[in-house]
C-alpha positions in Angstrom: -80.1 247.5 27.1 -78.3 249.5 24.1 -78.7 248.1 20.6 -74.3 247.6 20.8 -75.0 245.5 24.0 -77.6 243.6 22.4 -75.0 243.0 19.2 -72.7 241.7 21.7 -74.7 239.2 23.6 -75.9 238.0 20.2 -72.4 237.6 18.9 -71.4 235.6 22.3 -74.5 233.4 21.6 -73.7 232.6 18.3 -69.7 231.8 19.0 -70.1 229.2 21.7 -72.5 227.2 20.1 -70.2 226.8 17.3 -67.3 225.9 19.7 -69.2 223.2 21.3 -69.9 221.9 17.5 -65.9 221.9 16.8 -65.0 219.6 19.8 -67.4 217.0 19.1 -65.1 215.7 16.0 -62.2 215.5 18.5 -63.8 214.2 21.4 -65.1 211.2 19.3 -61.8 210.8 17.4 -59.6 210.1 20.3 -62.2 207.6 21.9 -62.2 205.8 18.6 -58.1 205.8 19.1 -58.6 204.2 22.5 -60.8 202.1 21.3 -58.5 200.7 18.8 -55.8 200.3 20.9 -57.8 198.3 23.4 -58.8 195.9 20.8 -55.3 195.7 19.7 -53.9 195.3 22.8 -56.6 192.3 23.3 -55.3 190.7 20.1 -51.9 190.5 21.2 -52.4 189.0 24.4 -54.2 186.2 22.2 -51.8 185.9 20.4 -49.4 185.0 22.7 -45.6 185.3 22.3 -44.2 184.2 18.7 -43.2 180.6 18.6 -39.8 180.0 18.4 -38.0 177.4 15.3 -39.6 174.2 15.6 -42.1 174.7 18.1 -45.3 175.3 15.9 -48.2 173.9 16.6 -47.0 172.7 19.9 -45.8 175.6 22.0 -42.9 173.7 23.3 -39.3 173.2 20.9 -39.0 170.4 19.3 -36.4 167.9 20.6 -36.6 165.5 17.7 -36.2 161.6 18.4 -33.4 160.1 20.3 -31.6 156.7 18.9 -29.6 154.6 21.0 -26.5 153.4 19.5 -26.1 149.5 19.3 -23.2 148.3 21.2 -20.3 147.3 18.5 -19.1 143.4 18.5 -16.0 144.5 20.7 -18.2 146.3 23.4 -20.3 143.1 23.8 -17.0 141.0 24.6 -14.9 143.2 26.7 -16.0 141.6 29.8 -15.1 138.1 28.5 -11.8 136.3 30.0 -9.8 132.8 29.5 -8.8 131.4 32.5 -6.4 128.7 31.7 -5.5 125.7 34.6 -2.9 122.7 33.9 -3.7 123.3 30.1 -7.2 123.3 30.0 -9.0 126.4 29.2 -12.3 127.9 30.6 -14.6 131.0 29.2 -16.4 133.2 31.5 -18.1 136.7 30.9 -18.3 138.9 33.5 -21.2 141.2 34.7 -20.2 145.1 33.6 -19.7 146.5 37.2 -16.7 148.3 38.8 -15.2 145.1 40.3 -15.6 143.2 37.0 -13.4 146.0 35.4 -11.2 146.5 38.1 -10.6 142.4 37.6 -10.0 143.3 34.0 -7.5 146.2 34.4 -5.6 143.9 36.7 -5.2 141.0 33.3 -3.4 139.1 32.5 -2.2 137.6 35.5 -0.8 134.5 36.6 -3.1 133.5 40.3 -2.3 130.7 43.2 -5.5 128.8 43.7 -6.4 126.8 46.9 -9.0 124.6 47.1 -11.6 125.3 50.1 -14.0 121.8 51.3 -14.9 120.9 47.6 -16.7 124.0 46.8 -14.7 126.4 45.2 -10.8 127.5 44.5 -9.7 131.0 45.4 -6.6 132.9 44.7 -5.3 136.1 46.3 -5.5 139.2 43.8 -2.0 141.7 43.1 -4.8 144.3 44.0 -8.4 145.1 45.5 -11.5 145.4 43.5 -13.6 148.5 43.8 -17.4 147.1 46.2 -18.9 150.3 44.3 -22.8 149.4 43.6 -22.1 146.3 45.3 -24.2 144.4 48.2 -22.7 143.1 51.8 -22.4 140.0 50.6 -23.8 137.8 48.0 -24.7 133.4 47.8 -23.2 132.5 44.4 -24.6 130.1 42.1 -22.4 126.9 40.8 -20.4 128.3 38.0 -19.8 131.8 39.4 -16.5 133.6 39.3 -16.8 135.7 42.3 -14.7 138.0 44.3 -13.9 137.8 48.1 -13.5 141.1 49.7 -12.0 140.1 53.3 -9.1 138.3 51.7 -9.0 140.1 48.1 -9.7 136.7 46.6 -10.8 135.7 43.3 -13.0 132.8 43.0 -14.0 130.1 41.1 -17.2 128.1 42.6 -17.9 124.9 41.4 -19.5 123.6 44.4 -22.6 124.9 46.4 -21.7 128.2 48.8 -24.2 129.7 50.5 -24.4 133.3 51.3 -21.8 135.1 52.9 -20.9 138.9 53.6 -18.1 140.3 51.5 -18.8 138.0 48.7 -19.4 139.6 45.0 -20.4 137.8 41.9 -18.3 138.7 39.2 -19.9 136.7 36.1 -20.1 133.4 35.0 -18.0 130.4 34.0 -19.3 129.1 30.6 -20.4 125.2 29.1 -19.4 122.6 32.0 -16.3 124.2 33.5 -17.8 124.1 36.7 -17.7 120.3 36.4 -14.4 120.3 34.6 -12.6 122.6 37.8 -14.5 120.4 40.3 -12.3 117.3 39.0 -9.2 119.3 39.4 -7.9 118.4 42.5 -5.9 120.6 45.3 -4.0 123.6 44.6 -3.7 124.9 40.9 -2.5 127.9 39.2 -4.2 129.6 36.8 -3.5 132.3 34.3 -6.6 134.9 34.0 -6.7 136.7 30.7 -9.4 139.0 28.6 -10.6 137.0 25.5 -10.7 138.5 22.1 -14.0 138.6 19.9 -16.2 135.7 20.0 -16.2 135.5 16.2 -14.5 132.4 14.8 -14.2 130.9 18.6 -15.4 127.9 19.7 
C-alpha cells in the first residue's frame, strides 16, 4: 500500500466515527419528543373532555330544583256546582276528570229529574259526557252525583245503588243533601250551575 492510500483509509476512518457521534444528539432528541407527546396524550385522556357551565364536580349539567306551583283559590273551586231543586240549594264538587268538565262546559242548565225506586233522580243531559279514563261501570256511594252513560243521564243518588256498567261517578253532593233530595218526592226539576269561590260561603 502507497503512503496516499494509507492517508486515505486514515482519513475514511477518522470521518465516520465522527458521523456516528453527530447522530446520536438527534436520535435521542426525537425519542425525547415522542416521549413527550405520549405523556401528553396520556394526560389528556385523563382529563377527559372540559365540563360544560354548571356541570363541575359532577359531570352531568345541572338542572337546578323544580317547584310546583300551588293551585290558586279559583283552580281549587272550578269543579264546584249549585244544583238548585224547588228552592232549596245543594253544593257538590266534582272529581277533575273529562266527564266532570264536560258536565261543566254544558252549565248552567235547567234538567228534568225522575225519580227511580227511592234511590236516586236522574235527568237527561242537552249533551254526552266524554268516558275518557273512565271504567265500565262504577257502584256509587250515597251522595254521589254520577253520570249514566246508556241514557246520557245525570244523577243524583241518595239511596243505595249497587254497581252497574256505564255508570261514572262524577263527585260528591256536600252536608246532608243526600237526605234533603231523598225527602223530595217524584219528579223535580233542577237547575245545575258552577259555584263561585268558597270564600264568604256558607
Amino acid at each position: 500500500m502507497t503512503a496516499a492510500e494509507g492517508a486515505s483509509r486514515a482519513r475514511s476512518d477518522v470521518r465516520h466515527p465522527a458521523l456516528v457521534v453527530g447522530l446520536v444528539p438527534v436520535v435521542l432528541g426525537l425519542a425525547g419528543c415522542a416521549a413527550d407527546d405520549s405523556r401528553a396524550e396520556r394526560t389528556s385522556v385523563a382529563a377527559g373532555p372540559p365540563s360544560s357551565p354548571g356541570s363541575a364536580g359532577t359531570g352531568r349539567p345541572s338542572t337546578g330544583p323544580v317547584e310546583a306551583t300551588a293551585p290558586t283559590s279559583s283552580q281549587r273551586n272550578t269543579m264546584d256546582i249549585e244544583i238548585t231543586i224547588d228552592g232549596r240549594r245543594f253544593h257538590a264538587t266534582l272529581t277533575d276528570s273529562a266527564a266532570a268538565r264536560d258536565l261543566l262546559a254544558q252549565l248552567p242548565a235547567t234538567i228534568d229529574m225522575r225519580d227511580h225506586d227511592g234511590v236516586e233522580k236522574t235527568g237527561r243531559l242537552a249533551a254526552p259526557l266524554s268516558l275518557d279514563g273512565q271504567p265500565e261501570g262504577a257502584d256509587p256511594d250515597v251522595g254521589d252525583v254520577g253520570y249514566y252513560a246508556p241514557g246520557n243521564d245525570l244523577v243524583l243518588y241518595y239511596g243505595d245503588q249497587s254497581y252497574y256498567p256505564g255508570i261514572v261517578v262524577l263527585g260528591r253532593l256536600e252536608g246532608d243533601a243526600a237526605e234533603e233530595i231523598a225527602e223530595l218526592g217524584g219528579s223535580v226539576t233542577a237547575v245545575v250551575e258552577t259555584r263561585g269561590p268558597r270564600e264568604g260561603r256558607d
